[in-house]
Structures are given as structure tokens and as C-alpha cells.
C-alpha positions as a Markdown table, in Angstrom:
| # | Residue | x | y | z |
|---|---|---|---|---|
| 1 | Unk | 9.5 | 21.2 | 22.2 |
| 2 | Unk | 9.4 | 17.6 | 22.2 |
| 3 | Unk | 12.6 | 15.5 | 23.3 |
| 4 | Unk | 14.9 | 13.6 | 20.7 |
| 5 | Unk | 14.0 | 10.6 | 22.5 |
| 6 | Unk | 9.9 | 10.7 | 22.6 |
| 7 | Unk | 10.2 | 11.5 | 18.5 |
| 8 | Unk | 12.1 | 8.7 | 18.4 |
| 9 | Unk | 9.8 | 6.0 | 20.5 |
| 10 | Unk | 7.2 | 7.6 | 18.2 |
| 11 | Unk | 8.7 | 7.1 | 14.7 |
| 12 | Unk | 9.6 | 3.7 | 15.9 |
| 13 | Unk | 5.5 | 2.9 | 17.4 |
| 14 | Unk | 4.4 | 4.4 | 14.3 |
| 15 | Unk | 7.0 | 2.0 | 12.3 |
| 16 | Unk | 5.6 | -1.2 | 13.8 |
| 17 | Unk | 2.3 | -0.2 | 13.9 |
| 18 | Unk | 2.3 | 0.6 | 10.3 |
| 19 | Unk | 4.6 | -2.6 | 9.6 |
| 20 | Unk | 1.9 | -4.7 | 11.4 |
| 21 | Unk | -1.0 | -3.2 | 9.4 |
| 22 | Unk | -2.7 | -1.6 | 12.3 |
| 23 | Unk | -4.4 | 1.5 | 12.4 |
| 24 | Unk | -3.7 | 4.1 | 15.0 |
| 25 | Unk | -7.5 | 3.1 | 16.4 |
| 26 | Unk | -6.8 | -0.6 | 16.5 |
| 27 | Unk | -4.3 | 0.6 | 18.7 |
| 28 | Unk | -5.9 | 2.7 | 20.7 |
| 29 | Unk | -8.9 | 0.2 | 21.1 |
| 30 | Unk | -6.1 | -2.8 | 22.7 |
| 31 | Unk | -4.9 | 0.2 | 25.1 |
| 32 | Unk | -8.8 | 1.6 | 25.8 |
| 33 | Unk | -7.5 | 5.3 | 24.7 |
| 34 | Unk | -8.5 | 7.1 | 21.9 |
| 35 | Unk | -6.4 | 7.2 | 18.5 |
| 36 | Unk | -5.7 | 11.1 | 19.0 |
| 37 | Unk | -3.1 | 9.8 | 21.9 |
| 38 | Unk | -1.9 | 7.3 | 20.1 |
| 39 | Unk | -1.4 | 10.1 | 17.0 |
| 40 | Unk | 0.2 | 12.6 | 20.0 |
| 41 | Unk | 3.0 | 9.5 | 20.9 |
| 42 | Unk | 3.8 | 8.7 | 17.2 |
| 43 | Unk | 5.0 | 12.6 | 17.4 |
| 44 | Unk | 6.5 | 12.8 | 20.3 |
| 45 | Unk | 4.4 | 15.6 | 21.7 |
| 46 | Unk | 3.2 | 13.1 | 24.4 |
| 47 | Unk | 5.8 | 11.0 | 26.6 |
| 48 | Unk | 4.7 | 7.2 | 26.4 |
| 49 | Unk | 4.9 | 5.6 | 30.4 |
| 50 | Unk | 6.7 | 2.6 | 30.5 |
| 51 | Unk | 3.6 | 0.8 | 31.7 |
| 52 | Unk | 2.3 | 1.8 | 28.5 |
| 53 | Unk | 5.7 | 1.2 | 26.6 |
| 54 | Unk | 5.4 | -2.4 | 27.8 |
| 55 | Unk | 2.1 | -2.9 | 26.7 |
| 56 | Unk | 2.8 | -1.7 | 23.0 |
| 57 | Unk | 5.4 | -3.9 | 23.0 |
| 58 | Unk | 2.8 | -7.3 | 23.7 |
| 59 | Unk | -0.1 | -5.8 | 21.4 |
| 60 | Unk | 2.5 | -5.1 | 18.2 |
| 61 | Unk | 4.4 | -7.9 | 19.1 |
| 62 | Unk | 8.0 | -6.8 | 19.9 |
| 63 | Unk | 10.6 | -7.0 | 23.1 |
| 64 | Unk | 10.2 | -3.4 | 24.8 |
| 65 | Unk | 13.9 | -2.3 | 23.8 |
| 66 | Unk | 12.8 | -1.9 | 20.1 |
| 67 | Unk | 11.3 | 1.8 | 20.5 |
| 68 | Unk | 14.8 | 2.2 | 22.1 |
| 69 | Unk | 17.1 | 0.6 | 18.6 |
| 70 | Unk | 19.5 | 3.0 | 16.9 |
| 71 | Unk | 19.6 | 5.9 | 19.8 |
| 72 | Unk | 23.1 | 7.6 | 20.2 |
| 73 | Unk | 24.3 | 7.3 | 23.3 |
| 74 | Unk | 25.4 | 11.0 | 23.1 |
| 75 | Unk | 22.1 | 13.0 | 24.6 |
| 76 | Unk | 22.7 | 15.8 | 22.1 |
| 77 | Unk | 23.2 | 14.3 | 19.2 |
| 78 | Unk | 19.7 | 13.7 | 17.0 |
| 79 | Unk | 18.6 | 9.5 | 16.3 |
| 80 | Unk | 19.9 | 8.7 | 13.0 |
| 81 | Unk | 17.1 | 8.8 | 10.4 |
| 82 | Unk | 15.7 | 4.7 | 9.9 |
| 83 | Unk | 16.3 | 3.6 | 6.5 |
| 84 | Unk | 13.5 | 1.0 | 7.2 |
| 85 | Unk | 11.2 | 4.1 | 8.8 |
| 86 | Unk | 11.1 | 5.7 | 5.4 |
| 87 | Unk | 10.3 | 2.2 | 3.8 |
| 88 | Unk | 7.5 | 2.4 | 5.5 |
| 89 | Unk | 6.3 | 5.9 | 5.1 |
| 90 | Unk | 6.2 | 6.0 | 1.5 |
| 91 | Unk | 4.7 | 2.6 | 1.8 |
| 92 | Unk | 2.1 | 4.5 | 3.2 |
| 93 | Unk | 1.3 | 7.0 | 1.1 |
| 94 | Unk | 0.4 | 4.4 | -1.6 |
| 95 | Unk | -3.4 | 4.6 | -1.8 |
| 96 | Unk | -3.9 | 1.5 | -3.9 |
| 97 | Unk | -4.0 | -1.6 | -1.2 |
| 98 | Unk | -4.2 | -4.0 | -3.8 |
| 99 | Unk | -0.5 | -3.0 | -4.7 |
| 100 | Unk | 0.4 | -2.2 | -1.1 |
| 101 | Unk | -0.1 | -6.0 | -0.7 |
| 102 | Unk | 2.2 | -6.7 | -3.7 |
| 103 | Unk | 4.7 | -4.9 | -2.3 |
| 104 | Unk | 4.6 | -6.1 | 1.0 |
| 105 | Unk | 4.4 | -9.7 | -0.9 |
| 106 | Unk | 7.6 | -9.5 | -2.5 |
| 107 | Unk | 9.3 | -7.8 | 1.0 |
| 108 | Unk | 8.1 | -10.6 | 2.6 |
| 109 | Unk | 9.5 | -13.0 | -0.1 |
| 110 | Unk | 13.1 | -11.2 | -0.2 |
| 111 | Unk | 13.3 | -11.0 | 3.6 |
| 112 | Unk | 12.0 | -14.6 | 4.4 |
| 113 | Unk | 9.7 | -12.7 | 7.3 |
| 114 | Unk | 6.2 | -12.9 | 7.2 |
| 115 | Unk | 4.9 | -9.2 | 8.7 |
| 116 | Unk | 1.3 | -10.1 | 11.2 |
| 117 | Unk | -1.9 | -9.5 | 9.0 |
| 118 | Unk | -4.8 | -8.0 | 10.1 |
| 119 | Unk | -8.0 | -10.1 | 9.7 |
């Protein structure tokens, strides 16, 4: 069973990945690994080194500690579910990019922060 932490760093990788418009390959490509092991951290079935930690945090373009935001300090208690996480999941499941972009458009717009683009 996978610790509360590692399903945490995952959601959070798969948050900014998917926030940055990456694919779990363009990941995987930046870090020479394949995009099954980038797939295993986003579920926490695989523990991500700090090595590695560091370098997801320069290739999606965030300080380190952001995996680590919104953790208890309590080691039994389970992270809080990210209101931004979900955002971004059913985000997701939208098949039409066209509207994806809308969306993402008018975020942007309300927000005043402009998410990177893939290009």
C-alpha cells in the first residue's frame, strides 16, 4: 500500500503537469524515463527520489516544496482533497480541446496568470 505522502507528491506532479499542458511522455522524455514511471509516481505506487523531485520541479517550473503544499503535519491523518486538483481532473476529461482552451482562457483571464503553453 502506497504511503499518504507518495499519493500526495503524485496528485500534486499530476496537477502541474496537467496545469502546464504536458503529457506524461513529455515528461518522461526531459527526465530520459519512460511515461509508465512517470504514470506509477502520479499514483503513488513508486516513491519519487529527491534528485528526481528536484528535477520535476525545474522542468514544470515550480520551487520543490510545491509536491509538499497542503500536507498535515499529523502522519496519520489523510492530505486534504485539492479543490484546485479536481479543477483539473475534470478539466481533463473534456475531450474537446478547442473548449479546453476556452476554459483555460477565461481561468487565465479571472486569475490574471498565464499557465506555460506547449508549442
Amino acid at each position: 500500500m502506497s504511503h499518504p505522502v507518495d499519493l500526495h507528491v503524485g496528485r500534486k506532479l499530476k496537477q502541474i503537469r496537467t496545469l502546464r499542458r504536458l503529457s506524461q511522455t513529455d515528461v518522461a522524455k526531459k527526465l530520459n524515463l519512460s511515461f509508465q514511471q512517470i504514470q506509477k509516481y502520479e499514483i503513488g505506487s513508486n516513491r519519487v527520489a529527491a534528485s528526481r523531485l528536484f528535477e520535476l520541479a525545474q522542468i514544470l517550473d515550480v520551487p520543490p516544496s510545491f509536491f509538499f503544499e497542503g500536507l498535515h503535519d499529523n502522519e496519520n491523518s489523510a492530505p486534504q482533497k485539492d479543490p484546485g486538483m479536481e479543477i483539473v481532473s475534470a478539466l481533463a476529461s473534456i475531450k474537446d480541446d478547442e473548449i479546453k482552451t476556452r476554459i483555460v482562457t477565461f481561468i487565465e483571464d479571472v486569475s490574471g496568470v498565464t499557465v506555460a503553453r506547449r508549442g
